[in-house]
Biopython code that builds the backbone (N, CA, C, O; Angstrom):
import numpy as np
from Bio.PDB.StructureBuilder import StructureBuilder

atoms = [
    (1, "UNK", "N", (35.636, 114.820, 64.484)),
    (1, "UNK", "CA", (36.210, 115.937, 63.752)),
    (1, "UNK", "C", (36.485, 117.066, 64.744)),
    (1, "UNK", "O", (35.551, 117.241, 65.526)),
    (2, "UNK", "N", (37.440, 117.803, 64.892)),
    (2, "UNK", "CA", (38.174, 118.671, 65.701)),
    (2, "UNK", "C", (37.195, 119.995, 65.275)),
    (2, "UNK", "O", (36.726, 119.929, 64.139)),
    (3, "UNK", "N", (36.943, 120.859, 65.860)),
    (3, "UNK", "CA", (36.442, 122.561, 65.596)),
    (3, "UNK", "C", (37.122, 123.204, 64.260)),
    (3, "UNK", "O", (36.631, 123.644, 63.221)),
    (4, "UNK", "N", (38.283, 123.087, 64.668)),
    (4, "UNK", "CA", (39.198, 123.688, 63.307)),
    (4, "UNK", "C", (39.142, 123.196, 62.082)),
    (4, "UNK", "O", (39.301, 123.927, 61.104)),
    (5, "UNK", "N", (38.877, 121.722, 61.968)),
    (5, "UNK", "CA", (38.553, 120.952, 60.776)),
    (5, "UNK", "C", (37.463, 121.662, 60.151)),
    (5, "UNK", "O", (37.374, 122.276, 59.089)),
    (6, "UNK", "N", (36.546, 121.380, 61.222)),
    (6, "UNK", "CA", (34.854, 122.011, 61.079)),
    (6, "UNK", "C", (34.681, 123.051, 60.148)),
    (6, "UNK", "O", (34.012, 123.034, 59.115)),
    (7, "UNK", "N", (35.598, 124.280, 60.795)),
    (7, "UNK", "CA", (35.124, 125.332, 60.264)),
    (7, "UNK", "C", (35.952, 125.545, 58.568)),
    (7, "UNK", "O", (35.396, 126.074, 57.606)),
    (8, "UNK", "N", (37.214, 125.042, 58.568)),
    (8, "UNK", "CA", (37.852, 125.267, 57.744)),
    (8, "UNK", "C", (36.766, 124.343, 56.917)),
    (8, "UNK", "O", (36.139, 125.223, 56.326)),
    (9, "UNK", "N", (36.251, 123.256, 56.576)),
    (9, "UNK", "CA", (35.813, 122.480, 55.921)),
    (9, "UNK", "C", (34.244, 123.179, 55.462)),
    (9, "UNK", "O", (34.034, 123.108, 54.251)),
    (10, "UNK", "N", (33.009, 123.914, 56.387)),
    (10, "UNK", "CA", (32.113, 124.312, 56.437)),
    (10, "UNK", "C", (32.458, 126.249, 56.015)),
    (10, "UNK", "O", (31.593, 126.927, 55.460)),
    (11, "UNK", "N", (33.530, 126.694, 56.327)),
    (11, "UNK", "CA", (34.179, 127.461, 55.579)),
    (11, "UNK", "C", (34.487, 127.913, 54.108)),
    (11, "UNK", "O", (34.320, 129.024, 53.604)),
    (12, "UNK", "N", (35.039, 126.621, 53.485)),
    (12, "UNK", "CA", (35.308, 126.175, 52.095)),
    (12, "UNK", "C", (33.831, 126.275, 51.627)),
    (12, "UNK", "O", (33.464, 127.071, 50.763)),
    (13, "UNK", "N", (33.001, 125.389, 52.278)),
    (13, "UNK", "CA", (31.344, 125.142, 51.447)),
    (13, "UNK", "C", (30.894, 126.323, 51.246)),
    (13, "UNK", "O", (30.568, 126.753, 50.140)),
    (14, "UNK", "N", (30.834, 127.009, 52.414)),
    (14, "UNK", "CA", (29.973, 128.428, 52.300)),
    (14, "UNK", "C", (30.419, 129.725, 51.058)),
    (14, "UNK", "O", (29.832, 130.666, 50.524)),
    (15, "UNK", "N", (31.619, 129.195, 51.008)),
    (15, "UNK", "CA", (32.332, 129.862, 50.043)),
    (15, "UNK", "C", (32.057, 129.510, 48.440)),
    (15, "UNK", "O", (31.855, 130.358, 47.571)),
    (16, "UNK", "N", (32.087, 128.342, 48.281)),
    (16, "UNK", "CA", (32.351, 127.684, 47.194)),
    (16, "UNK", "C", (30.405, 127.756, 46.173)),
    (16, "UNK", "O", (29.951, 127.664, 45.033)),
    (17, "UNK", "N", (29.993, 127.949, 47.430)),
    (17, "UNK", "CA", (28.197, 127.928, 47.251)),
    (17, "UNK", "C", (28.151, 129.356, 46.723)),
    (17, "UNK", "O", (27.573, 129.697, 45.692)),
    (18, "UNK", "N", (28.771, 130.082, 47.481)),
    (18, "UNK", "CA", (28.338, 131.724, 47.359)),
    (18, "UNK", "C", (28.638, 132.418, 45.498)),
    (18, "UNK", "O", (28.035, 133.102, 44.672)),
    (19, "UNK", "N", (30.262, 131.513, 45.662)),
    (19, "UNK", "CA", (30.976, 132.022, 44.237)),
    (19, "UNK", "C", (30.272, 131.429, 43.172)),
    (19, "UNK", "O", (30.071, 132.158, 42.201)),
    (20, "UNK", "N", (29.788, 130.097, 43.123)),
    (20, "UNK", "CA", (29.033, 129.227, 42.191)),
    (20, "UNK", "C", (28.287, 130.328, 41.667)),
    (20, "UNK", "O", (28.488, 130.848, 40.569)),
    (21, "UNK", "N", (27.073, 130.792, 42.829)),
    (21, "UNK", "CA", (25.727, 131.310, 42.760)),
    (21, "UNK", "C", (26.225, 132.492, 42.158)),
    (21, "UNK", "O", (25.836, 132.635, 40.999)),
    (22, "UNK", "N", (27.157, 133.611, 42.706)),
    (22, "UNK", "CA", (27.443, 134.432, 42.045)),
    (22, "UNK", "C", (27.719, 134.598, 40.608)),
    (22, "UNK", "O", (27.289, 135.647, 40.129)),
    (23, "UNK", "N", (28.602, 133.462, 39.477)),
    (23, "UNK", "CA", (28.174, 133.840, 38.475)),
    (23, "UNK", "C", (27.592, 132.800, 37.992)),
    (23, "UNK", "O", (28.048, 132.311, 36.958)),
    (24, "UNK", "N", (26.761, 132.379, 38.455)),
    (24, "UNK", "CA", (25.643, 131.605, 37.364)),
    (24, "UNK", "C", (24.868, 132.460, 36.185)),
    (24, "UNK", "O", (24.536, 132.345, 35.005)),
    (25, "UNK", "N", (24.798, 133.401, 37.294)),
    (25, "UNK", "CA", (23.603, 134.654, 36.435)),
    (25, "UNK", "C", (22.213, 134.105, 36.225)),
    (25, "UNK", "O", (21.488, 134.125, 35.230)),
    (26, "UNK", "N", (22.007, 133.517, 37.653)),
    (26, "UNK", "CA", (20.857, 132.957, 38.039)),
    (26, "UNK", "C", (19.510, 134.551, 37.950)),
    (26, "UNK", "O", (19.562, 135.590, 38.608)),
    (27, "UNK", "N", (18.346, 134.091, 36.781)),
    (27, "UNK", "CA", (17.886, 135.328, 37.075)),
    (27, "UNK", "C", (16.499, 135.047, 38.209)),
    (27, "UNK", "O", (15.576, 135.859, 38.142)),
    (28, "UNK", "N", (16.411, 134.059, 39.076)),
    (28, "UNK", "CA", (15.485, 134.330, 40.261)),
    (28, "UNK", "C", (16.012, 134.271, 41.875)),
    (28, "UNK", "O", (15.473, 134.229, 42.980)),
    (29, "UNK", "N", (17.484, 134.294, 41.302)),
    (29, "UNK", "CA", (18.567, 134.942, 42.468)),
    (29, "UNK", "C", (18.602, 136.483, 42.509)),
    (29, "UNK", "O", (19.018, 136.841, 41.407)),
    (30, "UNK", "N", (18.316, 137.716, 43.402)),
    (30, "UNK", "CA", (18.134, 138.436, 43.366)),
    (30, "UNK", "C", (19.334, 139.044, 44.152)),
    (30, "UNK", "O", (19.888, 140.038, 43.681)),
    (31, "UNK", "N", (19.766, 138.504, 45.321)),
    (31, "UNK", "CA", (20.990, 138.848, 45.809)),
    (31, "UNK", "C", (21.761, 137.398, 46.223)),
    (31, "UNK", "O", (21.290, 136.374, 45.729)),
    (32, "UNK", "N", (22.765, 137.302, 46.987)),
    (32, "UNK", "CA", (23.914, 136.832, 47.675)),
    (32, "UNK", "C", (24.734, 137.350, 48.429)),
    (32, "UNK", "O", (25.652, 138.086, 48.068)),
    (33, "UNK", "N", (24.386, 136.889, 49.976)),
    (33, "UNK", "CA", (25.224, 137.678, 51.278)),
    (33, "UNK", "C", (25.964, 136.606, 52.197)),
    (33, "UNK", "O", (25.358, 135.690, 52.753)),
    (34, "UNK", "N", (27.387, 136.823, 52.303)),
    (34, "UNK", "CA", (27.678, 136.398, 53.657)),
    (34, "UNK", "C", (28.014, 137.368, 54.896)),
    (34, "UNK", "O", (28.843, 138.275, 54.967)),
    (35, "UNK", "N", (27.065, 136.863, 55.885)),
    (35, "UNK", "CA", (27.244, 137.707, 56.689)),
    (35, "UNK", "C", (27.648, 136.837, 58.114)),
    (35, "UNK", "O", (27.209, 135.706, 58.326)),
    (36, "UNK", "N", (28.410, 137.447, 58.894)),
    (36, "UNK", "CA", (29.122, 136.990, 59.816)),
    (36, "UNK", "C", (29.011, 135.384, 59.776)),
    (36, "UNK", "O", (28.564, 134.854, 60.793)),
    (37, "UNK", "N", (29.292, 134.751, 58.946)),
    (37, "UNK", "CA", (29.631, 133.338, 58.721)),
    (37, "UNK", "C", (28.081, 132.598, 58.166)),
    (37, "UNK", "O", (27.910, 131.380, 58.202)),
    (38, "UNK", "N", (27.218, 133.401, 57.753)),
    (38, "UNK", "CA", (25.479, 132.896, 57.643)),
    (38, "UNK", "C", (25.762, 133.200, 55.738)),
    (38, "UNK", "O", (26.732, 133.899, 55.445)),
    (39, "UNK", "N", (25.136, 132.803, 54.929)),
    (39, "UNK", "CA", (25.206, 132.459, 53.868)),
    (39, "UNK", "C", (23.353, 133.096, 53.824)),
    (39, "UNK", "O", (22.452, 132.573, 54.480)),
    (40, "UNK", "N", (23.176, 134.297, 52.892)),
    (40, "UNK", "CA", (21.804, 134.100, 52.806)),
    (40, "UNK", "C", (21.825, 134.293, 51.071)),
    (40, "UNK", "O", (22.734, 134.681, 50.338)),
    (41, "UNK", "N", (20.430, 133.852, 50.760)),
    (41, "UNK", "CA", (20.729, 133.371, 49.380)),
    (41, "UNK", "C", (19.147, 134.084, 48.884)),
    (41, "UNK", "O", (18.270, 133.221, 48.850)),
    (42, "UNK", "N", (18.685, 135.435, 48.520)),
    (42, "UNK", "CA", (17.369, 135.988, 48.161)),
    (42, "UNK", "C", (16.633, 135.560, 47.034)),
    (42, "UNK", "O", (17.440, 135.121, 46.214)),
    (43, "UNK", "N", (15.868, 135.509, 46.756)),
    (43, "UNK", "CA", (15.177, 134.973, 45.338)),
    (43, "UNK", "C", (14.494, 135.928, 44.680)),
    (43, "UNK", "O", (14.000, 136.833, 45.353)),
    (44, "UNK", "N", (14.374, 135.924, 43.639)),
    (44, "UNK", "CA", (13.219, 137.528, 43.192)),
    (44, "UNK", "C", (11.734, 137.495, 43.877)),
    (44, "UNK", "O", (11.008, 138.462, 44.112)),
    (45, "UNK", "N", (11.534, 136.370, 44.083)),
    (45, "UNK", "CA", (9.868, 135.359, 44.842)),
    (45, "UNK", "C", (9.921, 136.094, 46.118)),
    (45, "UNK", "O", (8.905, 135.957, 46.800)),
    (46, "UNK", "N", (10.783, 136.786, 46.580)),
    (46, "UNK", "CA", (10.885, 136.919, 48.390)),
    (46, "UNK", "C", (11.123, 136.042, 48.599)),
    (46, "UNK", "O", (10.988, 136.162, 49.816)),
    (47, "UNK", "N", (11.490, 134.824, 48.444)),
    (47, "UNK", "CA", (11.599, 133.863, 49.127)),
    (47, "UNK", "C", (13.519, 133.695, 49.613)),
    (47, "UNK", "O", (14.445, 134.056, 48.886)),
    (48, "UNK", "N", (13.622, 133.225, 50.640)),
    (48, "UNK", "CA", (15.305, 132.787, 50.893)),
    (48, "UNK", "C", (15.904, 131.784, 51.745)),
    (48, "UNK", "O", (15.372, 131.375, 52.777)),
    (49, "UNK", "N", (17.138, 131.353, 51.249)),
    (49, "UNK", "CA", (17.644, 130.054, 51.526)),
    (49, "UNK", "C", (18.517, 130.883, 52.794)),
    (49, "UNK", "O", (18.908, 132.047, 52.870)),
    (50, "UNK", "N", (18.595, 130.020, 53.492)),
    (50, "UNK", "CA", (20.022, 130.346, 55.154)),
    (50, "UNK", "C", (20.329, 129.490, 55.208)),
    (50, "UNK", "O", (19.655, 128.523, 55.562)),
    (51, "UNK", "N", (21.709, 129.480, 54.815)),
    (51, "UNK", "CA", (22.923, 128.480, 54.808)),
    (51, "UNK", "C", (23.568, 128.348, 56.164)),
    (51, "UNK", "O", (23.896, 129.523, 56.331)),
    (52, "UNK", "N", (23.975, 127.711, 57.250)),
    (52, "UNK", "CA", (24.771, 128.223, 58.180)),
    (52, "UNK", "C", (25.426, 127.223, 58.979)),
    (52, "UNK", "O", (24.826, 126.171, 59.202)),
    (53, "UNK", "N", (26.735, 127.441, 59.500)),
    (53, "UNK", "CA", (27.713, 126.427, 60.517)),
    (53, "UNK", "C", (26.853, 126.339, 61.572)),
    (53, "UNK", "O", (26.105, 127.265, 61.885)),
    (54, "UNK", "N", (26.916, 125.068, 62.264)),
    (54, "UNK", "CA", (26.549, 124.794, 63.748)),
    (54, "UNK", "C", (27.288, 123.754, 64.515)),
    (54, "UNK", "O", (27.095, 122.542, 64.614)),
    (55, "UNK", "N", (28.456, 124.779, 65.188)),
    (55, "UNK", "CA", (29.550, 124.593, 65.743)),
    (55, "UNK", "C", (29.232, 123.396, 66.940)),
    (55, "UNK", "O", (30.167, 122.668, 67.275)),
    (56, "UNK", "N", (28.032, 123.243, 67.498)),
    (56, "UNK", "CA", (28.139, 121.949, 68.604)),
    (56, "UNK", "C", (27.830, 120.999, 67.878)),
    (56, "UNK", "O", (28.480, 120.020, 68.245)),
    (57, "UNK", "N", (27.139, 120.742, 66.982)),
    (57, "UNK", "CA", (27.264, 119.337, 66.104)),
    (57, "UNK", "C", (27.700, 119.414, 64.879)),
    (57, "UNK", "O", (27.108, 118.792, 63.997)),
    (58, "UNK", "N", (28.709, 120.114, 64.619)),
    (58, "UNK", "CA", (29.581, 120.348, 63.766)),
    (58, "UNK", "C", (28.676, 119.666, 62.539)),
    (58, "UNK", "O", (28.930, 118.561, 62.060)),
    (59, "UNK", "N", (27.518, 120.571, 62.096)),
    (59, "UNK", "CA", (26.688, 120.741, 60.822)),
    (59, "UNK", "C", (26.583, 121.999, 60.067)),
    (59, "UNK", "O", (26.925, 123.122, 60.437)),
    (60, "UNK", "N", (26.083, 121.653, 59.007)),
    (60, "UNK", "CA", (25.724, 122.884, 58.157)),
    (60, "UNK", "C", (24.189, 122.399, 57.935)),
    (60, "UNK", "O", (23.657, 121.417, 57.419)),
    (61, "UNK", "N", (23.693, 123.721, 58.661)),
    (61, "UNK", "CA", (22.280, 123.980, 58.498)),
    (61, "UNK", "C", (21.341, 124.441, 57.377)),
    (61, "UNK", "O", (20.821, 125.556, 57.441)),
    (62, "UNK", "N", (21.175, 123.841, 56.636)),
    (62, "UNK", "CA", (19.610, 124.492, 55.604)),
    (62, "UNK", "C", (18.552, 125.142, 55.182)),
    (62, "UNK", "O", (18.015, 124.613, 54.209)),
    (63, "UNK", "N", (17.878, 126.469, 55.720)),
    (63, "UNK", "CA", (16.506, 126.593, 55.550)),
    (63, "UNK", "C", (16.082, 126.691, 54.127)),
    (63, "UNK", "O", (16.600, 127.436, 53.296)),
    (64, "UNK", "N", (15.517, 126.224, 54.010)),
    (64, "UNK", "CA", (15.046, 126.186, 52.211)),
    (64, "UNK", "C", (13.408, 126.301, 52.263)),
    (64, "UNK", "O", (12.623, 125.720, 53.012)),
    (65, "UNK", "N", (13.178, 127.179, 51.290)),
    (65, "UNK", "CA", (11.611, 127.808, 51.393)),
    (65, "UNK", "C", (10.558, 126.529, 50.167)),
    (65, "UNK", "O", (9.354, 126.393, 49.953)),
    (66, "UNK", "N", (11.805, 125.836, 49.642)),
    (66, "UNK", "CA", (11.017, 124.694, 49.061)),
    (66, "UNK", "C", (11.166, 123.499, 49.731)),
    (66, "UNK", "O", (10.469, 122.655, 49.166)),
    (67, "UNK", "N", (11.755, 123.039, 50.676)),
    (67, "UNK", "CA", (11.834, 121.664, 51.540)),
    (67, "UNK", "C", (12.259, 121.701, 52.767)),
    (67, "UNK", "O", (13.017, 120.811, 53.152)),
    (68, "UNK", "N", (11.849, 122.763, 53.655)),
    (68, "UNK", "CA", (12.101, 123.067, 54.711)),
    (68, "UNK", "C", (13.717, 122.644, 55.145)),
    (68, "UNK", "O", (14.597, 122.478, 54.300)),
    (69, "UNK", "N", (13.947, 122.493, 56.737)),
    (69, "UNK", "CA", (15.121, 122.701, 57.040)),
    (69, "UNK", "C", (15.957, 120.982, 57.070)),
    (69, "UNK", "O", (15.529, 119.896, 57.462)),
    (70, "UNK", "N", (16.757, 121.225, 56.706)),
    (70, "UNK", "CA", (18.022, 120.148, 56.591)),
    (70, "UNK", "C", (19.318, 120.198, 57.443)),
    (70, "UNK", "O", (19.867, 121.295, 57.554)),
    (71, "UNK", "N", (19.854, 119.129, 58.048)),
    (71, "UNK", "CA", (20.912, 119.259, 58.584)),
    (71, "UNK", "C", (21.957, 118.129, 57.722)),
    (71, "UNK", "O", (21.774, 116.950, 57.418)),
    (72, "UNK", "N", (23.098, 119.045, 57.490)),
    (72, "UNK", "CA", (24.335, 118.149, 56.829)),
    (72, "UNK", "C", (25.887, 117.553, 57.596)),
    (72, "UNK", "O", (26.943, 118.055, 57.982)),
    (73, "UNK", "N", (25.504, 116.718, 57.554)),
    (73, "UNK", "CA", (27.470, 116.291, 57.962)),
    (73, "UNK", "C", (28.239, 116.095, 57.046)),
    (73, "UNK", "O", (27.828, 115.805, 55.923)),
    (74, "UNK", "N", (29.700, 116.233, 57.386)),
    (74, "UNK", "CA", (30.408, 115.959, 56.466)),
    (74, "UNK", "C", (31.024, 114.957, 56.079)),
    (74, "UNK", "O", (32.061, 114.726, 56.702)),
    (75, "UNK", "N", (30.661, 114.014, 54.963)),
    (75, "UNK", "CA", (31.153, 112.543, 54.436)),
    (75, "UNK", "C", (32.538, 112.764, 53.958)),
    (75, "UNK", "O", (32.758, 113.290, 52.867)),
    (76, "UNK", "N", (33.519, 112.348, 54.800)),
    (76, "UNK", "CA", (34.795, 111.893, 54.218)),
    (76, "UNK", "C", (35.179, 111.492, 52.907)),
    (76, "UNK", "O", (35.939, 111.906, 52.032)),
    (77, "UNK", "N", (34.247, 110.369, 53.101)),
    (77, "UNK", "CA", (34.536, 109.415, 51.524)),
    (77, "UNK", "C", (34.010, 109.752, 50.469)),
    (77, "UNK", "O", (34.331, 109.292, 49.373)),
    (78, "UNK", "N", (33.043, 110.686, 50.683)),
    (78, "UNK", "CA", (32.047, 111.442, 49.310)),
    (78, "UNK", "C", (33.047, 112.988, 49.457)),
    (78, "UNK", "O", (32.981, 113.785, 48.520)),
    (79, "UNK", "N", (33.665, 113.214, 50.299)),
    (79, "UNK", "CA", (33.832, 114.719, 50.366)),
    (79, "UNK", "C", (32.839, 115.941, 50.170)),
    (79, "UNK", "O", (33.071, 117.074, 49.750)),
    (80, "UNK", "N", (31.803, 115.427, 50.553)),
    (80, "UNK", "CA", (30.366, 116.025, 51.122)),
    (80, "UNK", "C", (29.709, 115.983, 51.815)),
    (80, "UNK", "O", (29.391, 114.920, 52.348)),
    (81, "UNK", "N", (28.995, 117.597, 52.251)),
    (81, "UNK", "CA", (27.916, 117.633, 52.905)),
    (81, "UNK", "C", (26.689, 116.855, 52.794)),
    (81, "UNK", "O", (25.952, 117.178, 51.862)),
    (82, "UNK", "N", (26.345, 115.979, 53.482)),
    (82, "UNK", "CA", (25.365, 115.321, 53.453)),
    (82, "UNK", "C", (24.593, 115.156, 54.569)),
    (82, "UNK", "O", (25.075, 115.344, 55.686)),
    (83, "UNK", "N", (23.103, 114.728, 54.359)),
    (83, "UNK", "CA", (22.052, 114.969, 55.496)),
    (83, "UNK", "C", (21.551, 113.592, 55.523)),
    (83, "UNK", "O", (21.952, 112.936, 54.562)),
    (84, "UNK", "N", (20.796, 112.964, 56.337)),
    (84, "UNK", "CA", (20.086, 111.994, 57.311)),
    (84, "UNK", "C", (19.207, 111.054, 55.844)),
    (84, "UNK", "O", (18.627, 109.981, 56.008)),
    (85, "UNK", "N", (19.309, 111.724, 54.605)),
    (85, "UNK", "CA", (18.291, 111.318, 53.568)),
    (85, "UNK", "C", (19.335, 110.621, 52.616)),
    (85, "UNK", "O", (18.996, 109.790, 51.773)),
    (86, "UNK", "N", (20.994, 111.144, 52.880)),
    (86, "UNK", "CA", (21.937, 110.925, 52.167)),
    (86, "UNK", "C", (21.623, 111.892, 50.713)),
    (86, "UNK", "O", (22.066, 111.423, 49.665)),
    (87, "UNK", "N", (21.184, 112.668, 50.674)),
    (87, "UNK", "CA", (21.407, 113.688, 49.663)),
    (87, "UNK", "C", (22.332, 114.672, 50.251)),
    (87, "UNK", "O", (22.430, 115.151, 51.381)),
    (88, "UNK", "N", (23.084, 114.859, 48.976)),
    (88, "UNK", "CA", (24.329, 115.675, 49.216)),
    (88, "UNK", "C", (23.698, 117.626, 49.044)),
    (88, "UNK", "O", (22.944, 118.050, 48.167)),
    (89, "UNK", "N", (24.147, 118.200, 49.856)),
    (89, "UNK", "CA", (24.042, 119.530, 49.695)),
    (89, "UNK", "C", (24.046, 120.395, 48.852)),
    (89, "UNK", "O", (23.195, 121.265, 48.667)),
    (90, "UNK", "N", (25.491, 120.109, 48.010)),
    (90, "UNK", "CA", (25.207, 120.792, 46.573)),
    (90, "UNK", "C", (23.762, 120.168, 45.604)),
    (90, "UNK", "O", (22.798, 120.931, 45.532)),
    (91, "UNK", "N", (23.691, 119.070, 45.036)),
    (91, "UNK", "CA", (22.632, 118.433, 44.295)),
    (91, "UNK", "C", (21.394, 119.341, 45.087)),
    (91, "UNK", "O", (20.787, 120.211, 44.462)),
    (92, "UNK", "N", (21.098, 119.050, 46.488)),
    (92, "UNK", "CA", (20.050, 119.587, 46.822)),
    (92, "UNK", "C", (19.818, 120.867, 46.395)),
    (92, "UNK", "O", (18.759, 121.346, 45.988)),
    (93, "UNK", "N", (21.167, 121.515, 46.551)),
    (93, "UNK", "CA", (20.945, 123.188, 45.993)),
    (93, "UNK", "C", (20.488, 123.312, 44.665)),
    (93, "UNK", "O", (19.530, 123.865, 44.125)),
    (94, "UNK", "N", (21.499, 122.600, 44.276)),
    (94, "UNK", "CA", (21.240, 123.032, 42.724)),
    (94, "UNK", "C", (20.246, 122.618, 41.698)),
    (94, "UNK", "O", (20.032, 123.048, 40.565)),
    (95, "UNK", "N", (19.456, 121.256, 42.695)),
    (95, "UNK", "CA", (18.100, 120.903, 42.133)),
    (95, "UNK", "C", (16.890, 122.207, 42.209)),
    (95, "UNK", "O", (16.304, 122.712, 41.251)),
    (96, "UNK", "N", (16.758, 122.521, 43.564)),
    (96, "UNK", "CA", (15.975, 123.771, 43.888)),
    (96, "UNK", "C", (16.204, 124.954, 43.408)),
    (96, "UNK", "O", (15.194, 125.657, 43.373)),
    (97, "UNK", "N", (17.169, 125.442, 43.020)),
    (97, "UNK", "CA", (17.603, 126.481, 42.302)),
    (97, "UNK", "C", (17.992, 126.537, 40.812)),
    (97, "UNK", "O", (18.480, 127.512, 40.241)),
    (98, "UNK", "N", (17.658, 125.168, 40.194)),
    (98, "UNK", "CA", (18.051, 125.148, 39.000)),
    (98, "UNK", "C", (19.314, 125.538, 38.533)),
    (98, "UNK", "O", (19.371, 126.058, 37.418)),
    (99, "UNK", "N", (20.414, 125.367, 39.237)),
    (99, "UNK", "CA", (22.076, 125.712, 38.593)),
    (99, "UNK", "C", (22.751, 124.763, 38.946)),
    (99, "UNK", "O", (22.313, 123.865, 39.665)),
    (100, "UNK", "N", (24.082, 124.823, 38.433)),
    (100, "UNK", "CA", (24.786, 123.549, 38.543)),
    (100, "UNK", "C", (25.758, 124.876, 39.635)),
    (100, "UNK", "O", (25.890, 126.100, 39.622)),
    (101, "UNK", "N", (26.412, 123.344, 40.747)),
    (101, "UNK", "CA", (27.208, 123.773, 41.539)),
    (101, "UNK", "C", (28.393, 122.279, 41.810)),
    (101, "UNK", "O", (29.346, 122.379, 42.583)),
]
sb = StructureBuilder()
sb.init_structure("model")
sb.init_model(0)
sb.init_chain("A")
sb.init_seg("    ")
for serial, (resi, resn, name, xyz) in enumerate(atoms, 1):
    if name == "N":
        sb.init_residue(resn, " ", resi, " ")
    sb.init_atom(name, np.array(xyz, "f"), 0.0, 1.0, " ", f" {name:<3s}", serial, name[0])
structure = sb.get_structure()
């Protein structure tokens, strides 16, 4: 996959995650930030998710305060982010956070 693919593709996700979360009207979502391309995701718990591109192995990175950190590639044929466990990124989110995405 080329850089430009990358980002445009890990681009779209970060986006598509942010707007979901935004109106769910999730009430143990407390905020939603993108900041210089990092996705942070607050909980009312203190607790928070960091979403983020990682341009040399063209992944999207995970920290999640309920299953520690994950790395995703992107499946062509699923048209998803997916990690080493084959769980897809959204499901993962939206299991831990209780919303549909």
């Amino acid at each position: 996959m080329e850089e430009s693919e990358f980002i445009k593709l890990a681009d779209q996700e970060l986006t598509y995650i942010q707007d979901s979360l935004e109106t769910s009207q999730d009430k143990d979502i407390s905020d939603i930030d993108m900041l210089e391309g990092i996705l942070y995701i607050k909980l009312t718990s203190s607790s928070e998710y960091v979403l983020n591109k990682q341009y040399k192995f063209k992944e999207l990175w995970l920290s999640s305060p309920v299953s520690g950190g994950h790395h995703f590639k992107y499946d062509r044929l699923r048209s998803q982010w997916v990690n080493l466990k084959n769980l897809e990124l959204r499901a993962l989110l939206s299991s831990e956070l209780g919303v549909s995405l």
